[in-house]
Backbone as CSV, one residue per row, in Angstrom:
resi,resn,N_x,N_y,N_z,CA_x,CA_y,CA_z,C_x,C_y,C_z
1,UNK,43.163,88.137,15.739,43.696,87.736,17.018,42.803,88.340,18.098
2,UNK,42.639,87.496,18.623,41.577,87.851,20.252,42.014,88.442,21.131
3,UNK,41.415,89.938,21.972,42.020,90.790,22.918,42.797,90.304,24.046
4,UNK,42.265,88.734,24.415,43.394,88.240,25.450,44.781,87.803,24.510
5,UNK,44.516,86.807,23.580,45.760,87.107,22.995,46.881,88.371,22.850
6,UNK,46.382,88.944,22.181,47.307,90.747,22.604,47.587,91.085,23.965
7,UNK,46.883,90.618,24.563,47.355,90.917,26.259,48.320,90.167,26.424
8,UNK,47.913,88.771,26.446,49.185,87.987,27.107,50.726,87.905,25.846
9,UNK,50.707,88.201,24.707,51.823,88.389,23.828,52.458,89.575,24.538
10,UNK,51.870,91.130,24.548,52.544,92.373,25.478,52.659,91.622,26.603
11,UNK,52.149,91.007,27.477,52.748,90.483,29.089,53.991,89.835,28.972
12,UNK,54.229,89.182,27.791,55.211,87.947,27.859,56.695,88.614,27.796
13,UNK,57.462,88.487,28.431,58.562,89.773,28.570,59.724,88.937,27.407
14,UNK,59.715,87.592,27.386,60.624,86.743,26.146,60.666,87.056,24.997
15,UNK,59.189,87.966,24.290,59.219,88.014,23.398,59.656,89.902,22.877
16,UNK,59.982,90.186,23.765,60.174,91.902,23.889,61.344,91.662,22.938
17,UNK,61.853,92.890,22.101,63.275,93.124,21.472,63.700,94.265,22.428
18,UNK,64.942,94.077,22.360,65.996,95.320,22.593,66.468,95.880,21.653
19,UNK,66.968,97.340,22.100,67.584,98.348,21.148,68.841,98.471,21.854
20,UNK,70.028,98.704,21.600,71.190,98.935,21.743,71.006,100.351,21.922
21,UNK,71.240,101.216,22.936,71.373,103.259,22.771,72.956,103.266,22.556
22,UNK,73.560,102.991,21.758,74.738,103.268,20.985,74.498,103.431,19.607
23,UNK,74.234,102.264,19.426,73.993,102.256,17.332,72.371,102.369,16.595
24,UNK,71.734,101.680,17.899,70.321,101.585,17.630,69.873,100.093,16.564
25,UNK,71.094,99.244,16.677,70.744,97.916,16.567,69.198,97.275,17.418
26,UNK,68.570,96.291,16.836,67.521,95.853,18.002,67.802,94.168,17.603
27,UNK,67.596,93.849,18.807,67.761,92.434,19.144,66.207,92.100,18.972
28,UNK,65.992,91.028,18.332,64.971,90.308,18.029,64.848,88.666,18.538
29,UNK,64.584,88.085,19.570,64.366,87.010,19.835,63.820,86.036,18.646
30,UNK,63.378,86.283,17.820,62.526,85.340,17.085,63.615,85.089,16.107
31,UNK,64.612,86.438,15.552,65.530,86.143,14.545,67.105,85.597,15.334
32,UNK,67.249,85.628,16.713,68.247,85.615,17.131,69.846,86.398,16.833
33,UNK,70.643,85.761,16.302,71.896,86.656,16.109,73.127,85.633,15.553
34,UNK,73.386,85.660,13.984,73.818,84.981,13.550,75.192,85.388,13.514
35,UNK,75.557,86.027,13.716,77.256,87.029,14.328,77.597,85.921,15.158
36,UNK,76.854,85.868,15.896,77.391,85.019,17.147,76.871,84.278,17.498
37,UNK,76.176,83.419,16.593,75.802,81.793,17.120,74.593,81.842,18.087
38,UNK,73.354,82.762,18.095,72.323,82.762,18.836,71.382,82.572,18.479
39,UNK,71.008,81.451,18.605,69.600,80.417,17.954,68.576,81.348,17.773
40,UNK,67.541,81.221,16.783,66.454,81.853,16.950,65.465,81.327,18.068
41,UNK,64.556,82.252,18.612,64.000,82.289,19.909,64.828,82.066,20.946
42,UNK,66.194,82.914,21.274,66.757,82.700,22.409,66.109,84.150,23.140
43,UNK,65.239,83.920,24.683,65.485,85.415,24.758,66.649,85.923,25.462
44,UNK,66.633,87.549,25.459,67.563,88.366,25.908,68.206,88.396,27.120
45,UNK,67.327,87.806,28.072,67.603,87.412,29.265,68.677,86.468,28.968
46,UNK,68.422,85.477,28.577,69.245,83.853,28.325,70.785,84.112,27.692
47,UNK,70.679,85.461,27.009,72.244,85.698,26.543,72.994,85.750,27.838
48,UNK,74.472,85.170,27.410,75.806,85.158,27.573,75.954,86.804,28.340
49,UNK,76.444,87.259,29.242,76.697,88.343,30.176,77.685,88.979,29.038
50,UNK,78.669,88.107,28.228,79.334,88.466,27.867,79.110,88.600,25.980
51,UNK,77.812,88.546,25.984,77.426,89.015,24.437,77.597,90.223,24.131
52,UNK,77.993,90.644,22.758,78.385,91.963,22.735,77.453,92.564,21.374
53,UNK,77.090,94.120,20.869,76.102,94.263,19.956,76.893,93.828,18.752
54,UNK,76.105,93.548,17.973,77.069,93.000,16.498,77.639,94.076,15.438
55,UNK,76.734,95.160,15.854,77.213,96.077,14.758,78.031,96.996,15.480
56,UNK,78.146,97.635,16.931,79.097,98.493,17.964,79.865,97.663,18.544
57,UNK,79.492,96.855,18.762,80.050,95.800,20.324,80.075,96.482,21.137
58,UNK,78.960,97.288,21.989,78.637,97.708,23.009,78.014,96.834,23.826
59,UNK,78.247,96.857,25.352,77.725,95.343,26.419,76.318,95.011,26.264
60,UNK,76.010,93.876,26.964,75.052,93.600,27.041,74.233,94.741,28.188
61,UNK,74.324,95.346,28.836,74.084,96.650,29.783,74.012,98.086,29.197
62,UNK,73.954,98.177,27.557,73.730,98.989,26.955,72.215,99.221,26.287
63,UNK,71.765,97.776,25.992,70.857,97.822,25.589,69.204,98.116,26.611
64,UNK,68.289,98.496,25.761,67.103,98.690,26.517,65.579,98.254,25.959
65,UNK,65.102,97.678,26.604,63.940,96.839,26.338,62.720,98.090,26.095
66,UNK,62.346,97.499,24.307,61.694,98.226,23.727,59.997,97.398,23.331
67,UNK,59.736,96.577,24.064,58.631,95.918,23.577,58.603,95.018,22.529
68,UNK,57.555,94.099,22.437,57.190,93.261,21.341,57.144,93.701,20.001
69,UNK,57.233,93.081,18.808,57.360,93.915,17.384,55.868,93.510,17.433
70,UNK,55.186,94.879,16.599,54.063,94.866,16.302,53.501,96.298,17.235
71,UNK,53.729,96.360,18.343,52.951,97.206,19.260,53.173,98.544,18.826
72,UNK,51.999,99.634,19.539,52.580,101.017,19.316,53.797,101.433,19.910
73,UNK,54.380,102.663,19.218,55.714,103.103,19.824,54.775,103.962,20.808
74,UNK,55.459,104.528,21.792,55.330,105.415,22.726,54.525,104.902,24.446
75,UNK,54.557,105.715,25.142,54.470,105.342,26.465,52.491,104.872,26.319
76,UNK,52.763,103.895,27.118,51.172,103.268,27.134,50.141,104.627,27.205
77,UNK,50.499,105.140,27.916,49.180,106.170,28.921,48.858,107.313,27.830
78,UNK,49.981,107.718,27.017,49.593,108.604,26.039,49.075,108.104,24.691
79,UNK,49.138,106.858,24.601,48.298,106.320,23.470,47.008,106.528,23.349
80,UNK,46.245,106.991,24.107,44.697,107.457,23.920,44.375,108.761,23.567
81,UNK,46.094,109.384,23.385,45.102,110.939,22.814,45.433,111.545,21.635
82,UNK,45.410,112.486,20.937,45.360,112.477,19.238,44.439,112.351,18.430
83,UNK,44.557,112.231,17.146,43.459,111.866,16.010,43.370,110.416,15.934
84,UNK,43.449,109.294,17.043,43.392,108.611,16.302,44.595,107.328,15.844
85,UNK,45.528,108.379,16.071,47.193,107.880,15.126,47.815,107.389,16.161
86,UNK,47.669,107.766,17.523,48.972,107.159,18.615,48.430,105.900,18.892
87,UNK,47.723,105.143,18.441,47.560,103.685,18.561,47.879,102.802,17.928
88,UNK,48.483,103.529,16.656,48.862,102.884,15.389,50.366,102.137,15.065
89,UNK,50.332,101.081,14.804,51.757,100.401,15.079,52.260,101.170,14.035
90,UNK,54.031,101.111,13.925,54.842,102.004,13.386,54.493,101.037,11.682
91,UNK,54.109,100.346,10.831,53.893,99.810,9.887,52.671,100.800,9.247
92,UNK,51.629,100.693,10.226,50.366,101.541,9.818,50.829,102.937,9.380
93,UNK,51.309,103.175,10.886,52.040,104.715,10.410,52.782,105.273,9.400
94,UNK,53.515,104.264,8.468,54.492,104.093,7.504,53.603,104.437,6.392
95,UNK,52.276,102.905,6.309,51.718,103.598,5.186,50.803,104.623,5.215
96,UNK,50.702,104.916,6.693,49.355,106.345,6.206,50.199,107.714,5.774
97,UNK,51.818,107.753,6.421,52.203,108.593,6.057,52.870,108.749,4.682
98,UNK,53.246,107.664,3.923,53.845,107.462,2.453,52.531,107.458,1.357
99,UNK,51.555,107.294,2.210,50.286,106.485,1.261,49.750,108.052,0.464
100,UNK,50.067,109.349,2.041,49.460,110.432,1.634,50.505,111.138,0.696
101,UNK,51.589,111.018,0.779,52.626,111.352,-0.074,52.739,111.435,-1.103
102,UNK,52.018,109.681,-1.653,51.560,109.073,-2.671,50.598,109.930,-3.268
103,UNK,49.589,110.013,-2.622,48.115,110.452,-3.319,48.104,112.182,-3.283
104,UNK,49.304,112.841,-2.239,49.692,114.420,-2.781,50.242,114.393,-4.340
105,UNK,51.178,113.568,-4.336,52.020,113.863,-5.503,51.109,113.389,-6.762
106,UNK,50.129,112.350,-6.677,49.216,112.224,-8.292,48.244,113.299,-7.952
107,UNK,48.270,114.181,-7.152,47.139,115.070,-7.179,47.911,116.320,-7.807
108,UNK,48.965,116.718,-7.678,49.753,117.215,-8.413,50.359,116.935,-9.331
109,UNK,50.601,115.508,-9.973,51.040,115.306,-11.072,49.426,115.836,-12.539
110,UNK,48.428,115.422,-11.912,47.135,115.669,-12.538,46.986,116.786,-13.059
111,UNK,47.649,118.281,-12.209,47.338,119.497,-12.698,47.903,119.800,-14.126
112,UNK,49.187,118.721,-14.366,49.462,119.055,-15.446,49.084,118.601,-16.639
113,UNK,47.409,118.288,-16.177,46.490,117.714,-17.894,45.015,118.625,-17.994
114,UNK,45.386,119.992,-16.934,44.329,120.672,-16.988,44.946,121.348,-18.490
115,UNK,44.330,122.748,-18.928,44.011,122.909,-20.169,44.361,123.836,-20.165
């Protein structure tokens, strides 16, 4: 995908999910909300005033706009500092941190064919 592409997908505010700060449900535009009859690609804006979360039923005024799926977590401006890692979408991060987990534990399973 081409750097303007990634620009204008983060610009596009329709495609952002919300998180509920009650349960920590996230609303996904693309999957919509089958609780309650909300088409896929409806965005969040376009809901009903009177939609409620599916798993709390906390208001629609609970929730808070967390960005597009795919992007890094954390505030834009601090993404440039670190090893490296704060640029990394939360997927990457998943496997670099399970991957090393992985490759600790056969490095320790190994010791037990020394002699």
């Amino acid at each position: 995908m081409s750097e303007q592409a990634k620009e204008a997908q983060v610009e596009n505010p329709a495609l952002d999910r919300y998180e509920c700060r009650a349960c920590g449900y996230v609303y996904e535009p693309e999957k919509g909300d089958d609780s309650h009859d909300v088409d896929p690609g409806t965005p969040f804006a376009e809901l009903s005033i009177t939609w409620r979360c599916p798993v709390c039923t906390a208001k629609k005024a609970a929730f808070v706009n967390i960005g597009p799926a795919g992007t890094a977590s954390g505030f834009q401006q601090n993404l440039g500092y670190g090893l490296g890692v704060n640029g990394l979408t939360p997927g990457q991060k998943n496997i670099l941190i399970f991957g090393a987990l992985g490759l600790g534990f056969l490095f320790f399973i190994s010791l037990y064919g020394l002699q």
